[in-house]
C-alpha positions as CSV (number, residue, x, y, z in Angstrom):
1,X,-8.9,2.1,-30.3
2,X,-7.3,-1.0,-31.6
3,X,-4.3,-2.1,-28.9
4,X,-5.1,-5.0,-27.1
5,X,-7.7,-4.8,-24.1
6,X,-9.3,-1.5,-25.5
7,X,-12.9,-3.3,-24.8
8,X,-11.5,-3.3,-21.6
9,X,-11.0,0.3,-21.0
10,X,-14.4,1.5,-22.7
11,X,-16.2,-0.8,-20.6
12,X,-14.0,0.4,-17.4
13,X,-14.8,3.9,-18.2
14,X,-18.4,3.4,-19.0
15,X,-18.7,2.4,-15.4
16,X,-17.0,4.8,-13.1
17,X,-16.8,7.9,-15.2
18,X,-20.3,7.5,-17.5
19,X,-19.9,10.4,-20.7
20,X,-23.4,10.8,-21.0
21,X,-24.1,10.7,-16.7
22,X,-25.9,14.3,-15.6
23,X,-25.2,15.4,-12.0
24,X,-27.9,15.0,-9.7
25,X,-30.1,18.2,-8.1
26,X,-28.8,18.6,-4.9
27,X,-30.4,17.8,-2.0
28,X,-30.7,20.6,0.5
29,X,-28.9,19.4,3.1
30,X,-26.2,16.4,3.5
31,X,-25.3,14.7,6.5
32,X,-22.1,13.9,4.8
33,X,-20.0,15.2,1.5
34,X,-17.1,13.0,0.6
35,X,-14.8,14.2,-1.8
36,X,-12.8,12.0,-3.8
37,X,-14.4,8.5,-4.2
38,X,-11.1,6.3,-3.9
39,X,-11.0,3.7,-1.4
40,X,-11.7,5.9,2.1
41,X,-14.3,7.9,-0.2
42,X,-16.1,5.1,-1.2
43,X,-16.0,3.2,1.8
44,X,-17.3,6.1,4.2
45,X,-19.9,6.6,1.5
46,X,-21.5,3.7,1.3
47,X,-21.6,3.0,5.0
48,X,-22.8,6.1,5.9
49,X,-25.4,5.7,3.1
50,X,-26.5,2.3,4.8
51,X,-26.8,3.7,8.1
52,X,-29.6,6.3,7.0
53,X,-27.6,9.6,6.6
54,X,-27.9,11.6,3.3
55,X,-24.6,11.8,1.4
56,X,-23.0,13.1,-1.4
57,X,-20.1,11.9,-3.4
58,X,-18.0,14.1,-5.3
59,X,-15.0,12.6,-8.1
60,X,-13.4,14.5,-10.5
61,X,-11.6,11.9,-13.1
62,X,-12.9,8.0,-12.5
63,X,-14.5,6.7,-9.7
64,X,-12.4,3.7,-7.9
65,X,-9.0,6.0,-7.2
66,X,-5.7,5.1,-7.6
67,X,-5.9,1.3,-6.9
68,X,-8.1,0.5,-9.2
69,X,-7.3,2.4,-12.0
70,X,-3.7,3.3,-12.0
71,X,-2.4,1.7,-8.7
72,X,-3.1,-2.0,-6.6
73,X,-5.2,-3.8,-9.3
74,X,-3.4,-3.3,-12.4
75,X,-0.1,-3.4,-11.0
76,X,-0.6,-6.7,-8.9
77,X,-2.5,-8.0,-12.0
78,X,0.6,-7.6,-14.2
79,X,2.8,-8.8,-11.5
80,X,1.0,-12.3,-11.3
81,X,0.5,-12.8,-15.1
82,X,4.0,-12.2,-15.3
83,X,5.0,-14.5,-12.5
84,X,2.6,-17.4,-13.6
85,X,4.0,-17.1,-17.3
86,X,7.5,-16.5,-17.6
87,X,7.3,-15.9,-21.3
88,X,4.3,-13.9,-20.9
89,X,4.1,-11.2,-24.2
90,X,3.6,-7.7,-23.2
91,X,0.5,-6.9,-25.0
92,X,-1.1,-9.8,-23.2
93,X,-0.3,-9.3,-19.8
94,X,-1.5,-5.1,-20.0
95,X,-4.7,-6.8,-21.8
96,X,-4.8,-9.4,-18.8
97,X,-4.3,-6.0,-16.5
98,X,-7.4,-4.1,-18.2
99,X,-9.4,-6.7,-18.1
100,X,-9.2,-7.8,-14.3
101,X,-9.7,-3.7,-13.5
102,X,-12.9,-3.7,-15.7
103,X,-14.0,-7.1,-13.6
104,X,-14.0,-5.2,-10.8
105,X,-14.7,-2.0,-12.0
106,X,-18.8,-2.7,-11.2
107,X,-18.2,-2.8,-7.6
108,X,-16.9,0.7,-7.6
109,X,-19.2,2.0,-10.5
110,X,-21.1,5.1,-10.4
111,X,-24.7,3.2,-10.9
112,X,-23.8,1.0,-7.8
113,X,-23.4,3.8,-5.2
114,X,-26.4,5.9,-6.9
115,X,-28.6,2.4,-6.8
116,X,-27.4,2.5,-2.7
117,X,-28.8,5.7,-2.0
118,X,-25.4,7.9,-2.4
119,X,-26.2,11.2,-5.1
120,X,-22.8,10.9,-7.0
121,X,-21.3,14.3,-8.5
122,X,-18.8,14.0,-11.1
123,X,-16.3,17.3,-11.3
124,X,-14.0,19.0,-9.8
125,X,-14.8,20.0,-5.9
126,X,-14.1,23.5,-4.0
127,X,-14.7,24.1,-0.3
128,X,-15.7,27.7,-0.7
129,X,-16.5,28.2,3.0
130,X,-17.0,26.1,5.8
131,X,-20.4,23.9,5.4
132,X,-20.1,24.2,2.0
133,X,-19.0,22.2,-0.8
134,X,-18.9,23.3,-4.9
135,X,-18.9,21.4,-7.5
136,X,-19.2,22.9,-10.8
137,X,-22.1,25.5,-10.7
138,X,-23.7,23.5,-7.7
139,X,-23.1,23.7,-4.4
140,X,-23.8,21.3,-1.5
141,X,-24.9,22.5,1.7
142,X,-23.0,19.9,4.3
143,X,-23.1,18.9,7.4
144,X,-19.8,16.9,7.8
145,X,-17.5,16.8,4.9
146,X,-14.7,14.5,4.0
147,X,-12.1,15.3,2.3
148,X,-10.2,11.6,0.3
149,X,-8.5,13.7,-2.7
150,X,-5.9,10.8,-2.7
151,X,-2.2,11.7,-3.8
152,X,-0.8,11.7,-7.1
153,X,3.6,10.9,-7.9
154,X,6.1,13.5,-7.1
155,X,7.6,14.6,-10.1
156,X,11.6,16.1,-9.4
157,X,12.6,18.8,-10.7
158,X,15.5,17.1,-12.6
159,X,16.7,19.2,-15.3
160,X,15.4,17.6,-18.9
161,X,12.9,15.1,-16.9
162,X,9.9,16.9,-17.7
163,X,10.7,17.1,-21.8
164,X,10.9,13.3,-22.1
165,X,7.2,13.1,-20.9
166,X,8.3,10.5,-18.0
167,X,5.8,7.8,-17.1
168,X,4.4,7.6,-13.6
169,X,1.9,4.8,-12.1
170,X,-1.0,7.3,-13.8
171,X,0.1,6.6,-17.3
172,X,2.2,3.1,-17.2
173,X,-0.7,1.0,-17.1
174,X,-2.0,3.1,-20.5
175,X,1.2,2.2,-22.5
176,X,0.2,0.0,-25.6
177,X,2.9,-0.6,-26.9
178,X,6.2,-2.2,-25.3
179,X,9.2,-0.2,-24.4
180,X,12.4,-2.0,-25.8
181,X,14.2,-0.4,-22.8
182,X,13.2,2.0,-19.4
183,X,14.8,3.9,-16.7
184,X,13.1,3.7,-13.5
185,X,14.2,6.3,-11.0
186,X,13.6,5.1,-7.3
187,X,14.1,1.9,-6.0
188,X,11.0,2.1,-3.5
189,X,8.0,0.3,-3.8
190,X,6.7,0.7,-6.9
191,X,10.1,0.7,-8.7
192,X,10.9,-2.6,-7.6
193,X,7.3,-4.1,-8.7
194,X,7.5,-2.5,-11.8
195,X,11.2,-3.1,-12.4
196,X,10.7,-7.0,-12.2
197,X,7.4,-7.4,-14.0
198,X,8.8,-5.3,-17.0
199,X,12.0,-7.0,-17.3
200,X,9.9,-10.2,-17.2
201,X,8.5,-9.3,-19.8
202,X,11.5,-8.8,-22.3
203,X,12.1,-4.5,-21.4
204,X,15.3,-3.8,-20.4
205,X,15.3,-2.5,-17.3
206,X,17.5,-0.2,-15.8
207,X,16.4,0.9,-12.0
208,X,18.5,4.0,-10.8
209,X,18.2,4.6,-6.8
210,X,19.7,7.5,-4.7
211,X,20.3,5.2,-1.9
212,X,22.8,2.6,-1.7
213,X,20.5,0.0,-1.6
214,X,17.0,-1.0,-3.2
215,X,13.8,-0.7,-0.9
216,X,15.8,1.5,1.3
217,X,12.7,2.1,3.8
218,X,12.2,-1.5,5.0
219,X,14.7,-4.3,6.4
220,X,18.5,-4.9,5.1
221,X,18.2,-8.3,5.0
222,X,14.5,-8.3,3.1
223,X,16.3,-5.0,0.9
224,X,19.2,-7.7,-0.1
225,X,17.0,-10.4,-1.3
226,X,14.9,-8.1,-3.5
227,X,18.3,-7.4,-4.7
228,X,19.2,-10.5,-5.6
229,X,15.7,-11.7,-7.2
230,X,16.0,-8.2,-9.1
231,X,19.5,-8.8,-10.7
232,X,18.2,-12.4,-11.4
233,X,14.8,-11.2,-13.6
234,X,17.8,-9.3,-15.3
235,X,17.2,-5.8,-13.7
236,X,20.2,-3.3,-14.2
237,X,20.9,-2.2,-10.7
238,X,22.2,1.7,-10.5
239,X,22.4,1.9,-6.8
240,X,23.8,5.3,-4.9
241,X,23.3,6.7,-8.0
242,X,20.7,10.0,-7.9
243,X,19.9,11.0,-11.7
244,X,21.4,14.1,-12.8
245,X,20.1,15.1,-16.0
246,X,18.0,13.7,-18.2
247,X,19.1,14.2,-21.9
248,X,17.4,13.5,-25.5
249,X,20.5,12.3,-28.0
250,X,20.1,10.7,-31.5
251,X,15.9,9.9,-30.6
252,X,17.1,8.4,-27.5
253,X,16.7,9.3,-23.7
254,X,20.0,9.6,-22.3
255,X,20.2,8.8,-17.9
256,X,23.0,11.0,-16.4
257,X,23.9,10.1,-13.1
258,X,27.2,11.2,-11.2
259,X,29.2,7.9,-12.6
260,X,27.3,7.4,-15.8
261,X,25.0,7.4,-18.2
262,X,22.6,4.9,-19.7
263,X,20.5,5.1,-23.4
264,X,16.9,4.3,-22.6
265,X,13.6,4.2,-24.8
266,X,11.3,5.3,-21.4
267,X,11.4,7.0,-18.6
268,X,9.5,6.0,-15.4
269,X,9.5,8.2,-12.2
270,X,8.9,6.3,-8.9
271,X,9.9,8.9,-6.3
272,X,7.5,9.2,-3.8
273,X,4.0,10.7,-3.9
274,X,2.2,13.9,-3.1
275,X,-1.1,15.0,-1.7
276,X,-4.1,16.2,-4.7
277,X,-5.4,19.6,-2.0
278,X,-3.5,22.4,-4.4
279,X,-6.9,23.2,-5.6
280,X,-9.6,22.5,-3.1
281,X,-9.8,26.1,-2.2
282,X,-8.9,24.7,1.9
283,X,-7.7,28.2,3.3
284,X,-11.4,29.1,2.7
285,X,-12.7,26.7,5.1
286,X,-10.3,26.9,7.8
287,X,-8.8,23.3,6.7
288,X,-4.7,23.4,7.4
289,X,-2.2,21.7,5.8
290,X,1.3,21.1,6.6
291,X,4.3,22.0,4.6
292,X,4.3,19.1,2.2
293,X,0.4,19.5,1.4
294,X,-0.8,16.9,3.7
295,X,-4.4,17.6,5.2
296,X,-3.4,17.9,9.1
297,X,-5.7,16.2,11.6
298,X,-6.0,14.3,14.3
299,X,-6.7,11.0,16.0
300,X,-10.2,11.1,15.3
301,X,-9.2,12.2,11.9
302,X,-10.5,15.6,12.2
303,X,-9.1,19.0,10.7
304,X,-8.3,21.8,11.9
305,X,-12.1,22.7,11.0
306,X,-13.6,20.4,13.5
307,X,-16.3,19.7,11.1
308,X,-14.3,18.8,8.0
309,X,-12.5,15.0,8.2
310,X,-9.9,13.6,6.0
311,X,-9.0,10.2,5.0
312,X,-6.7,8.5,2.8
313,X,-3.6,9.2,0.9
314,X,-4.6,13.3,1.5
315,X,-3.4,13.0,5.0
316,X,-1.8,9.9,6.0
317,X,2.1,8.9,5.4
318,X,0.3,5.2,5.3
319,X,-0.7,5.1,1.7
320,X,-2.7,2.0,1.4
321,X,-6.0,0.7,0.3
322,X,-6.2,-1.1,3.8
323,X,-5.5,1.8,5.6
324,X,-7.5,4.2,3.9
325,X,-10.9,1.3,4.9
326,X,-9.6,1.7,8.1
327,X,-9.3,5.5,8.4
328,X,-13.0,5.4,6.3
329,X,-14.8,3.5,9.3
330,X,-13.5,5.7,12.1
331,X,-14.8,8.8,10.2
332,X,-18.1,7.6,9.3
333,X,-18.4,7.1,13.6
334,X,-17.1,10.6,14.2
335,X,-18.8,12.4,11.8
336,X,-22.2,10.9,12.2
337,X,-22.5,10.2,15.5
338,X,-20.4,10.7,19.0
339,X,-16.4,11.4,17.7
340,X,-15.2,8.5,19.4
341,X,-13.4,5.9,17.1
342,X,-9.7,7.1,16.5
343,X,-6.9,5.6,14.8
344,X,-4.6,5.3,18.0
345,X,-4.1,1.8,18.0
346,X,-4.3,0.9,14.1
347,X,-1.7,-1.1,13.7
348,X,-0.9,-0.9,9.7
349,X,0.9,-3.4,7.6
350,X,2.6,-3.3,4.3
351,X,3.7,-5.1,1.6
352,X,5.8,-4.9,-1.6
353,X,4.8,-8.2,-4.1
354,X,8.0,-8.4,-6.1
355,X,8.9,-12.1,-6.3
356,X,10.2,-13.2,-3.0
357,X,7.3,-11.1,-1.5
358,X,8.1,-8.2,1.3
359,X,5.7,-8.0,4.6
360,X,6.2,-6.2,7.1
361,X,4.1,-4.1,10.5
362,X,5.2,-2.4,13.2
363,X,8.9,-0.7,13.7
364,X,11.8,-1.9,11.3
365,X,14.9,-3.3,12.7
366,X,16.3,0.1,11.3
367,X,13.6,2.2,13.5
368,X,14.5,0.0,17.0
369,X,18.1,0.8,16.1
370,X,17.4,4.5,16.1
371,X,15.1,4.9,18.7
372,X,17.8,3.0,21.3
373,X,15.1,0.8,22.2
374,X,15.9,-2.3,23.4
375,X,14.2,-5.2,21.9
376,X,14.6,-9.2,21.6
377,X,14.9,-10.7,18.0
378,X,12.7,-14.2,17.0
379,X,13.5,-15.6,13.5
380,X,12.6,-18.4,11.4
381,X,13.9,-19.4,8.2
382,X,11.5,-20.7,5.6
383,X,14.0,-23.9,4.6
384,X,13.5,-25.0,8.0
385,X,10.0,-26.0,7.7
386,X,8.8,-29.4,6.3
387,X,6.6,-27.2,3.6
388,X,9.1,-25.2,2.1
389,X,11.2,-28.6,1.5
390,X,8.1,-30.8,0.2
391,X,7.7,-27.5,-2.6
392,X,11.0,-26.7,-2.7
393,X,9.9,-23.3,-1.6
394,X,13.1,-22.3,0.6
395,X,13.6,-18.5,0.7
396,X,13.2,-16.4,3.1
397,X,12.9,-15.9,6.7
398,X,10.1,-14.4,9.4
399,X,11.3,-12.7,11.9
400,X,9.5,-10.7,15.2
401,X,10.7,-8.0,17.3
402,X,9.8,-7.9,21.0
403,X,10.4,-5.6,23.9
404,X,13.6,-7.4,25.5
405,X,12.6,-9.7,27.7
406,X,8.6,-9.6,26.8
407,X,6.5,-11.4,24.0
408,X,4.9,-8.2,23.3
409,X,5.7,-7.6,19.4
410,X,6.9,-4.3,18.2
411,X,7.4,-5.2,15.1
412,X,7.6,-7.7,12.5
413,X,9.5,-8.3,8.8
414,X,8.2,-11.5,6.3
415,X,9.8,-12.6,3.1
416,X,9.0,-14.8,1.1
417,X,6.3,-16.8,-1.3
418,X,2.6,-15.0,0.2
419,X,4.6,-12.8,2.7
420,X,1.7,-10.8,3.1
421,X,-0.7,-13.9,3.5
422,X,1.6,-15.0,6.2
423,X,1.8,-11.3,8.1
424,X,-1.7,-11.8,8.8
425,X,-1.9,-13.6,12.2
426,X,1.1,-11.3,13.6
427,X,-1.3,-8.0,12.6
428,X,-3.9,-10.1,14.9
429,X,-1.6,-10.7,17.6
430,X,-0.5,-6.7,17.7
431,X,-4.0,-5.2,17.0
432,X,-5.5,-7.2,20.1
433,X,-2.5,-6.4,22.7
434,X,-1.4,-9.9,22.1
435,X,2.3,-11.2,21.9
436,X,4.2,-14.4,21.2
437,X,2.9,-16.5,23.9
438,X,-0.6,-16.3,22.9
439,X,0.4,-19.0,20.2
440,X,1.5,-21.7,22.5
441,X,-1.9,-23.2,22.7
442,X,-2.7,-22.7,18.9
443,X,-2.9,-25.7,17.0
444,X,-2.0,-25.1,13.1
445,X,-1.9,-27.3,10.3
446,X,0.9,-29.5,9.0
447,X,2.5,-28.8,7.0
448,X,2.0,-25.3,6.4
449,X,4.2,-22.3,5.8
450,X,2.3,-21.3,8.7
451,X,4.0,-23.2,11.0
452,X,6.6,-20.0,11.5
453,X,4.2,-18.5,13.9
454,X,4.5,-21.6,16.2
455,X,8.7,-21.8,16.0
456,X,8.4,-18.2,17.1
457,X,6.6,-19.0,20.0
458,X,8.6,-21.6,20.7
459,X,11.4,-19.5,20.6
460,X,10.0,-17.2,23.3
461,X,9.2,-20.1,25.4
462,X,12.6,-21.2,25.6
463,X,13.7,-17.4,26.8
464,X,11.2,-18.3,30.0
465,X,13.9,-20.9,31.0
466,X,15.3,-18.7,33.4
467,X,18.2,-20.6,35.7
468,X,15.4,-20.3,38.6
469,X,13.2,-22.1,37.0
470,X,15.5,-24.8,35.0
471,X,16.4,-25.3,38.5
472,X,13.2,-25.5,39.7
473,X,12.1,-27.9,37.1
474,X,15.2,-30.3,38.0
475,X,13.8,-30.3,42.0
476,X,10.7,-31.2,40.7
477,X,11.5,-34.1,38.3
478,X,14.3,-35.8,40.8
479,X,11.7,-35.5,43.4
480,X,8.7,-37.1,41.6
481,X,11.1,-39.7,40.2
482,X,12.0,-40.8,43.5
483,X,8.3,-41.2,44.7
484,X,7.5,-43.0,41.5
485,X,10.6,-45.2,42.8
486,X,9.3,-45.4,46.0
């Protein structure tokens, strides 16, 4: 290999998916067998591994997962290079990509879990029958297992999409050479990321969405921002436009949607994501899944086979690194000792890092307004605090949703520089049953963007001056006057 940050990838590969590494003898029995070591499998590996119990890890293409290899690290990677240099060249900024993803490839290597006392098996997993877990000729006599196959994207079965060999998160990051032009179809997540950071970088971008507006999961107001910051890194907006037909004219990929078409060099499918249990053989050992593929459990993450767990992107409609660590510690608990950790109060943020970033926990505006809840709405906007002025660092807003009448936070939406920096001491507040008041006492330092939290508590405050109690306070003041007087 030649293309730029091929070191890189050898080194990477070398580390979490060895060629010359021989599978271990298997012990005869495990406390615990994780399969998949993404970020739930290594993290319930390793801790379970540190507490004493015998386990087995099982990972059929690289260790690491999605976010290291095709998913959080490269993607972020490119997304700051691109930000920090705004005539960033292509084949430097994948190189800068590969490189940080072999930087941290060590911490997720094969030799590290092996050197921590976990027997790493690298192939393709089966649970033949309950207890039992193959993996190529072996098979692994388990007490517990744990199933963390992760999810791979949803391809649609658009007519001519699978002839162009369409790019998906899995293979983007592999590209070595830049596409003049690219469709992206779905305006979610990933298309939005990958829509800015490869129109940054020179590609004509052209991002085709079903809906009628991009991001069309989280909050209008944070959905019409990325809209704007999209259209101004020169993204082609096709909005309420699903793809129709994908055609090959002249060399060229041709985008048909119901008003149009557009010529494009590459094809990128962000459309949603789907659960990697086709082949694990699940029927076999009583593990159910639901009609989309999904692993089915419960609180205490538990399937249907009481001793089987899974974790991760295999089971939960959450699909993030944080969430999977988080689902990862409450099995290790249940499935080593007493089942009494569940995931009943996690409260799960999320965030998209286009350029104004997207934060948000909790229920969306859009959720409240469906449920008929009633709710109480706290906003600040960023130009109103002395930091965003002294760095001319204006856009964007924070905004809370509380049960009406009540501090306690249902919900919350960020955007704006380090959105998801900023999220963090609202995702305190709601996962220790505390709301806005708890910030009246909380001293912060000026100034900071951070300041939002205490305009929001402000805000609140000034709800709590009922008539009563204005009232009150008048008595109060004209009666201490006068004995001051007197």
């Amino acid at each position: 290999m030649s293309y730029s940050g091929s070191q890189y990838d050898e080194t990477t590969g070398a580390l979490l998916a060895p060629p010359d590494y021989v599978n271990p003898k298997p012990q005869p029995n495990y406390h615990l067998v994780v399969v998949g070591a993404g970020p739930a499998g290594l993290i319930a590996s390793i801790g379970a591994a540190g507490l004493g119990a015998k386990v087995a890890l099982i990972e059929k293409h690289r260790m690491g997962g999605d976010c290291l290899n095709v998913g959080c690290v490269p993607s972020k990677a490119i997304l700051t290079y691109t930000e920090n240099h705004p005539d960033a060249d292509f084949q430097d900024a994948f190189s800068f990509a590969r490189q940080i993803r072999a930087e941290i490839a060590p911490h997720d290597s094969v030799d590290r879990y092996t050197d921590l006392g976990v027997d790493v098996f690298l192939g393709e997993a089966k649970l033949p029958a309950s207890g039992k877990v193959q993996v190529g000729d072996q098979v692994l006599a388990a007490r517990r297992v744990l199933i963390c196959t992760g999810a791979q994207a949803a391809i649609p079965p658009i007519p001519g999409l699978s002839e162009v060999d369409p790019l998906t998160n899995e293979t983007v990051f592999d590209l070595t050479e830049q596409p003049q032009s690219i469709g992206i179809l779905g305006a979610g997540v990933i298309g939005c990321e990958l829509a800015q950071a490869f129109a940054r970088l020179g590609t004509k971008v052209h991002l085709f969405e079903m809906a009628d507006r991009v991001l069309p999961l989280e909050d209008n107001e944070a959905s019409q921002v990325v809209h704007e910051a999209l259209k101004r890194s020169g993204v082609a907006l096709h909005l309420a436009s699903p793809v129709q037909r994908i055609e090959t004219v002249s060399g060229t990929i041709e985008v048909q949607t119901e008003h149009d078409s557009k010529t494009v060099e590459r094809i990128l499918v962000a459309l949603g994501r789907k659960p990697n249990t086709a082949n694990l053989a699940l029927q076999s050992a009583g593990v159910a899944v639901d009609e989309f593929g999904f692993v089915v459990t419960d609180q205490k993450l538990r399937s249907t086979n009481k001793t089987i767990f899974a974790a991760g992107d295999c089971t939960s409609k959450y699909q993030f690194t944080h969430n999977a660590d988080a689902q990862a510690r409450v099995v290790v608990q249940n499935a080593l000792f007493a089942a009494t950790a569940t995931t009943a109060k996690h409260v799960v943020p999320r965030c998209i890092y286009t350029s104004p970033e997207v934060a948000a926990v909790g229920l969306s505006e859009r959720e409240l307004l469906a449920s008929g809840v009633e709710y109480d709405v706290y906003r600040v906007e960023f130009s109103e605090l002395d930091r965003g002025r002294v760095q001319v660092d204006t856009e964007g807003f924070a905004k809370v949703f509380t049960k009406v009448k009540s501090d306690e936070i249902l919900g919350a939406c960020i955007v704006g520089r380090d959105a998801g920096e900023q999220l963090a001491g609202i995702c305190i507040l709601m996962s220790n049953g505390l709301g806005l008041a708890a910030l009246g006492g909380t001293i912060l330092s000026y100034p900071t963007r951070s300041e939002f939290l205490k305009r929001l508590a402000d805000g609140y405050n000034r709800t709590r001056m009922t008539p009563f109690v204005a009232k009150l306070f008048s008595w109060w003041l004209s009666f201490t006057g006068k004995s001051d007087r007197a």
